[in-house]
LUMVOGU-348916 format. One record per residue: y, z, x of N, C-alpha, C in turn. Coordinates in steps of 0.001 Angstrom, whole numbers, plus 500000, padded with zeros to 6 digits. Layout:
YZXYZXYZX;...
END
This chain:
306594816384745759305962817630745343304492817386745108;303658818232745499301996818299745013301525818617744239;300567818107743712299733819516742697299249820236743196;299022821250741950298478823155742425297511823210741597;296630823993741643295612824593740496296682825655740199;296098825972738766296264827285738015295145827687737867;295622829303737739294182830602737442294621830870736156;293275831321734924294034831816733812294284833575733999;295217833993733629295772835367733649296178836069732349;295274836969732051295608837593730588297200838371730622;298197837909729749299652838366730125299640839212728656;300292840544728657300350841287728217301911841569727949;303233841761727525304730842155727880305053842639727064;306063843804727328306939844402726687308376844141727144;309199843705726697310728843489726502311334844483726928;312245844522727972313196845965727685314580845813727485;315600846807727334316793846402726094317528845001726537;318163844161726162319122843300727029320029843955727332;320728843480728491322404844129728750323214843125728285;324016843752728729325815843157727715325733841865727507;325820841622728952326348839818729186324633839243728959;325070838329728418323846837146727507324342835843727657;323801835182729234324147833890729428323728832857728685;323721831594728331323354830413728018322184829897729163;321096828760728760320481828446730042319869827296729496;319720826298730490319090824905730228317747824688731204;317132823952730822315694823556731693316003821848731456;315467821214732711315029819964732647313819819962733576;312889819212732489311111819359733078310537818371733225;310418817645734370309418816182734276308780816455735014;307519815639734491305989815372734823305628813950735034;306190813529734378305846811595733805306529811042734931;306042810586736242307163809986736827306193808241737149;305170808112736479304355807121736533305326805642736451;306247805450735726307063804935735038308174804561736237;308161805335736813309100805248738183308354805009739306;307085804649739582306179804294740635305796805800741602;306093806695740896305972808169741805304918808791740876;304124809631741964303230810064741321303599811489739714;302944811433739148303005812394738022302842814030738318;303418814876738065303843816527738428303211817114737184;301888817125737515301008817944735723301690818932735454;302089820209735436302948821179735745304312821295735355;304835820336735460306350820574735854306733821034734674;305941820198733348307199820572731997306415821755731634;305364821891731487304499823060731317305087824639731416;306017824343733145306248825214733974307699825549733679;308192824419733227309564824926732341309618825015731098;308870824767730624308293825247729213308559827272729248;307186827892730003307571828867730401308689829671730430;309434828855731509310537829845732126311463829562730808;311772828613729627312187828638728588312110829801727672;310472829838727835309745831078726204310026832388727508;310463833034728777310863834000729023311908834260728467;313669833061729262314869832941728785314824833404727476;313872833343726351314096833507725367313451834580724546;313138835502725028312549836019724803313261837391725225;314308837215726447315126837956726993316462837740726159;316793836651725127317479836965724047318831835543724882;318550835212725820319307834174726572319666833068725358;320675832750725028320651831509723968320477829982724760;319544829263724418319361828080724918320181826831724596;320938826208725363321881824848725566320865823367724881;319631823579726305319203822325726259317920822470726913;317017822216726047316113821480727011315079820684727017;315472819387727658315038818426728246314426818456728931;313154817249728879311897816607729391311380814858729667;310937815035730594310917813508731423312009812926731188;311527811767730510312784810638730606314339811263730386;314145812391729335315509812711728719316205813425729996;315644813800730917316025814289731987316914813287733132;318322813113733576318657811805733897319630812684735344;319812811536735932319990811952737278322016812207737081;322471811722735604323657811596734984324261813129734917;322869814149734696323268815543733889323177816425735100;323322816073736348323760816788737830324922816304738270;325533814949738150326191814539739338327945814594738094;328570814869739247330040814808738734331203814587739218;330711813213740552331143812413741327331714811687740873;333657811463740668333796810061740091333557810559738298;333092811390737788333316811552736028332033812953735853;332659813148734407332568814274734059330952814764733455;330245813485733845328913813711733414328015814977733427;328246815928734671327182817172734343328044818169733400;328740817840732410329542818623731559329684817704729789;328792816994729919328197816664728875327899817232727579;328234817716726907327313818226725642326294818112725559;325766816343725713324229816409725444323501817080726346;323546817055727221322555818088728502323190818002729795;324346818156729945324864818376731159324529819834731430;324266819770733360323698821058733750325317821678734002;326290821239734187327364822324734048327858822803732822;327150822824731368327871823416730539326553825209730397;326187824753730301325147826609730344325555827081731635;325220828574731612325586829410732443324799829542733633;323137829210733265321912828842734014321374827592733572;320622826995734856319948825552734817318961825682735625;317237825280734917316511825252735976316187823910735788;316073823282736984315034821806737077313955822174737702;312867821111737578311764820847737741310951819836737997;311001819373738955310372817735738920310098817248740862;310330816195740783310283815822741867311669815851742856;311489816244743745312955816016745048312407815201745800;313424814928747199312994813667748083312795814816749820;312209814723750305311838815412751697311993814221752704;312418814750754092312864813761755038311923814870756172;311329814070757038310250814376758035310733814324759458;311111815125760172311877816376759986313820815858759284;313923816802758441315051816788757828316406816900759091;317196816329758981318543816393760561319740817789759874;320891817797760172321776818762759433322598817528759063;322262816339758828323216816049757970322457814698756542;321470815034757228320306814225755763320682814958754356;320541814455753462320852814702751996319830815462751630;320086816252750597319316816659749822319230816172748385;318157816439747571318318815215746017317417816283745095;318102815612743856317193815734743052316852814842741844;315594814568742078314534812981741469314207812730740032;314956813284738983314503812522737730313788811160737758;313131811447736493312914809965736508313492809087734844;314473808888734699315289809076733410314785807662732718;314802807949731258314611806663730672315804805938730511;316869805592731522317788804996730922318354804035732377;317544804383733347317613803554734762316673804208735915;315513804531735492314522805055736151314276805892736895;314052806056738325313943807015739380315569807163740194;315921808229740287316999808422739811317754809647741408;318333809061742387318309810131743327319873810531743664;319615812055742987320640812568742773321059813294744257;322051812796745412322491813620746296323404814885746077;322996815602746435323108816925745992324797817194745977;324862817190748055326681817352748341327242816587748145;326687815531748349327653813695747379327918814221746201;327657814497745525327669814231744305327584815315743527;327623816400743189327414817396742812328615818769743111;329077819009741656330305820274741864329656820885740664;329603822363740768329200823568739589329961824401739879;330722824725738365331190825819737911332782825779737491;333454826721737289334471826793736680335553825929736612;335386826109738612337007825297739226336676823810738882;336185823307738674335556822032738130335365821698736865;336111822716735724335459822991734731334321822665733599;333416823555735015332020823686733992331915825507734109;330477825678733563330166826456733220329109827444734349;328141826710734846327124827170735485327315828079736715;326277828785736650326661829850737544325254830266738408;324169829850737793323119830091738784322264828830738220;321793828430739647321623827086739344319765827165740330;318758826884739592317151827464740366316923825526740119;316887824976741302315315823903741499313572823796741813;313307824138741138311757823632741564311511822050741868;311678822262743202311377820534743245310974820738744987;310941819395745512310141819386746794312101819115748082;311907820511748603313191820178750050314294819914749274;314694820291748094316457820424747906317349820928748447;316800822560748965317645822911749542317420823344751592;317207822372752559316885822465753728317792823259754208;317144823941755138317969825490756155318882824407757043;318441823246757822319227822517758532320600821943757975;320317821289756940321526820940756017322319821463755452;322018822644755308322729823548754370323913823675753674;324836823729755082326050823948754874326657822786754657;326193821111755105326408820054754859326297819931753108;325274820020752656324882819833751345325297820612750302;325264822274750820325242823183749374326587823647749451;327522824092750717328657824438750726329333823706749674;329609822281749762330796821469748402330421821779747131;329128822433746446329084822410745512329583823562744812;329681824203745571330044825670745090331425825788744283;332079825872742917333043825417742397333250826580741287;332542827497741268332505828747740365331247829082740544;330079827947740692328791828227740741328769830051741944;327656831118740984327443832044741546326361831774742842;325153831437742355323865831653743088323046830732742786;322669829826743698321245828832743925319991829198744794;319007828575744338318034828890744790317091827516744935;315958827328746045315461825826746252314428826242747723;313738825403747654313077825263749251313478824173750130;313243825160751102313463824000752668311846823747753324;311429822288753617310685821766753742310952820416754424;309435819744754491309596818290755032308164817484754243;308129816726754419307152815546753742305803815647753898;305811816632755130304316817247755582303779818604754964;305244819394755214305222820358754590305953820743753491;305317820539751879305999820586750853305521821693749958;306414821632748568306274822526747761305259822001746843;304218822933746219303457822142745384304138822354743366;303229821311742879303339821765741476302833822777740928;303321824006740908303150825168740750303407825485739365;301934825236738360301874825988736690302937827651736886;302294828718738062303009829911737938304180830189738858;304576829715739513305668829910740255306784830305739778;307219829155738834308351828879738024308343830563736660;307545830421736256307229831477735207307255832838735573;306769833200736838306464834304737210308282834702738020;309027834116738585310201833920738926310792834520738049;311151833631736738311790834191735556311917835194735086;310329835611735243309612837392734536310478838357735719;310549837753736993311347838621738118312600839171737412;313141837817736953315154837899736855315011838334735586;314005838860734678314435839305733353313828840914733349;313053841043734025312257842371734480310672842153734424;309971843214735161308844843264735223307782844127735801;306824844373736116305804845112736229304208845191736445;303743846476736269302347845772736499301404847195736276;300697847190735282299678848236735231298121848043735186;297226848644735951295966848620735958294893849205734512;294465849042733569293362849304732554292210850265733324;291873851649733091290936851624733697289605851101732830;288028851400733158287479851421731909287536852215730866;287229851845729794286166850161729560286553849168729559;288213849326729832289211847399729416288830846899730431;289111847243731834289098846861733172289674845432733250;290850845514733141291930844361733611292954844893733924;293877843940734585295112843992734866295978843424733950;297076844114733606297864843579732569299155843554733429;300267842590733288301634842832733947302295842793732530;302883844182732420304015844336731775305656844878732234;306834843900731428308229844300731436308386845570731892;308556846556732512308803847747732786310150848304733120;310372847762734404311163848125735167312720847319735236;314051847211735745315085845914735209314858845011735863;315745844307735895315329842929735882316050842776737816;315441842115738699315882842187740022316840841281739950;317522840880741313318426840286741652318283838846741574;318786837955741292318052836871741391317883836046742926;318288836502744112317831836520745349316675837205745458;316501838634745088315120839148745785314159838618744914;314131838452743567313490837450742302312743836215743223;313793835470744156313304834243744524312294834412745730;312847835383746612311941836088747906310717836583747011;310662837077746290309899837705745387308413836720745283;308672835520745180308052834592744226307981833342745152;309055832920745865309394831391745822307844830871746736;307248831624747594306466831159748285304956830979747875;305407831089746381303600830993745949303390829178745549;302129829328746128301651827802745780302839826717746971;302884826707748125304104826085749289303312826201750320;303253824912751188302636824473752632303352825584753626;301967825425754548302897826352755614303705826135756089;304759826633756421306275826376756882307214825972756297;307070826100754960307719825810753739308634827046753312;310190827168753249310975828447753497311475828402751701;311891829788750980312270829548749628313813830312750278;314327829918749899315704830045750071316640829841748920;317632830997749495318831831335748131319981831252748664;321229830845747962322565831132748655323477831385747757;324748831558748314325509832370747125327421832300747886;327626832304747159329588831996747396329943833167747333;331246833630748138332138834792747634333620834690748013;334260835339747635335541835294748476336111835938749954;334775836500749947334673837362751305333666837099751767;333219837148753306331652837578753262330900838657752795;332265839783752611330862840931751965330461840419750925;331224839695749813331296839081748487330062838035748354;330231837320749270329188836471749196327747836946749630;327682837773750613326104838988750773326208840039749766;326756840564748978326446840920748038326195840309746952;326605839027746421325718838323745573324711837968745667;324651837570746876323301836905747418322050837796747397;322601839379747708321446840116747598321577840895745845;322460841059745429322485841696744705322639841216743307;323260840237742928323936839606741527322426839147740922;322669839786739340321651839204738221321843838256737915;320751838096736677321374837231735666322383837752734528;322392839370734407323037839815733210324616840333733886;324678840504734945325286841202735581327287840940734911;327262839925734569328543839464734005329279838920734833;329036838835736167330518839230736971331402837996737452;332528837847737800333722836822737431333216835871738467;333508834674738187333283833106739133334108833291740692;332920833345741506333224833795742778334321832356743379;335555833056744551336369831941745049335113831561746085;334885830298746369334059830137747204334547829988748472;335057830854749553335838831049751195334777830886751789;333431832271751615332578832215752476331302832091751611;329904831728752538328606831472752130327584832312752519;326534833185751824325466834278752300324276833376751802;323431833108752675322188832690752089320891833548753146;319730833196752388319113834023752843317445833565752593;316407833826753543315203833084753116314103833476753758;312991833536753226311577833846753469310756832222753750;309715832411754642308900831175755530307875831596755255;306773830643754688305251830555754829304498830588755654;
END
């Protein structure tokens, strides 16, 4: 992953009511990957910092969240034992999980190269988590998680796809990630991550005329889907040819294109059988 500049932006919000269902949600945010011989992500915890003070602000009760080291490649994988269902910060016990940090990109990626995701943990260092190796979310597995967002560099490649993201699907509703390569990556994006969030919780945007003369974005309107949320957003601060991409399980295909386009975060609705797969994606 790269660095990005940030612009400062005067943020202004108003809240609008919560609905029923009030998921749980975890963040894991590293920056520090010095320690692991990889370069450092200024951004990353910053950026889940953020999408935290939204979650919470939208009344979401928070699980966990973890930064750099505490972040371990242990609290994804559930290959062989029950580690992403952890108490201490396993990403299958909340309902939502965002990471943030570094992933691994392959130049050009094949359909059957891995996808990862790169902690850098204080407890055995740089840390590469294969995604379809190693990785089951949600019920039938019993965990919890149900929408699962990476900010990281090529987790989720259009080529691999069905190699990588199909096995994980285990109750998990809806993921979201970019497809990329080593040339063309995602950067460390201060607003990406933040502005995403403001998508899936609601949002808006009104003009000041004078004498204020600014732009303010305020809560307005509900909160979008968390597919069009990611189309919405995923391509800010990303090399050209860099795709943000979402996918989603159902028991049908209509089931699974209607989550994919349609399912919130509040939405409630029961842990999809995973038969078929809808994914869907926007290119730089």
């Amino acid at each position: 992953m790269k660095p990005a500049f940030i612009t400062n932006v005067l943020l202004v919000f108003i809240m609008v009511t919560a609905e029923a269902a009030t998921p749980t949600y975890s963040t894991g945010g590293v920056d520090a990957y010095m320690p692991c011989g990889f370069p450092n992500l200024p951004w990353r915890v910053s950026s889940a910092d953020a999408v935290a003070g939204w979650f919470n602000l939208a009344g979401f009760p928070a699980f966990s969240n973890w930064r750099n080291g505490d972040v371990w490649g242990n609290d994804f994988r559930n290959a062989g034992s029950p580690n992403d269902r952890d108490p201490g910060g396993g990403s299958d016990v909340p309902q939502i999980y965002l990471y943030a940090g570094h992933g691994t990109c392959q130049d050009p990626p094949g359909p059957t190269d891995p996808d990862f995701i790169t902690p850098c943990g204080n407890i055995g260092g740089l840390d590469f988590d294969d995604i379809g190796a190693n990785d089951k979310w949600g019920s039938q597995s019993g965990g919890s998680l149900q929408f699962l967002f990476l900010e990281a560099s090529c987790p989720m490649d259009l080529i691999s796809i069905g190699n990588n993201w199909f096995p994980v699907f285990r109750g998990l509703h809806v993921a979201t990630g970019h497809s990329g390569t080593s040339t063309h990556d995602t950067y460390d994006s201060a607003q990406r991550p933040a502005n995403f969030a403001v998508y899936t919780v609601g949002g808006g945007r009104i003009d000041l005329p004078f004498p204020f003369g600014v732009s303010l974005p305020l809560i307005l309107y509900p909160p979008l889907s968390v597919g069009d949320a990611w189309m919405a957003t995923g391509l800010q601060d990303v090399d050209e040819s860099v795709c943000a991409v979402a996918i989603a399980a159902g028991e049908t295909e209509a089931d699974a294109v209607d989550r994919r386009e349609n399912e919130r975060l509040t939405d409630g609705r029961s842990d999809p059988i995973p038969n078929w797969f809808g994914w869907r994606w926007v290119c730089n």
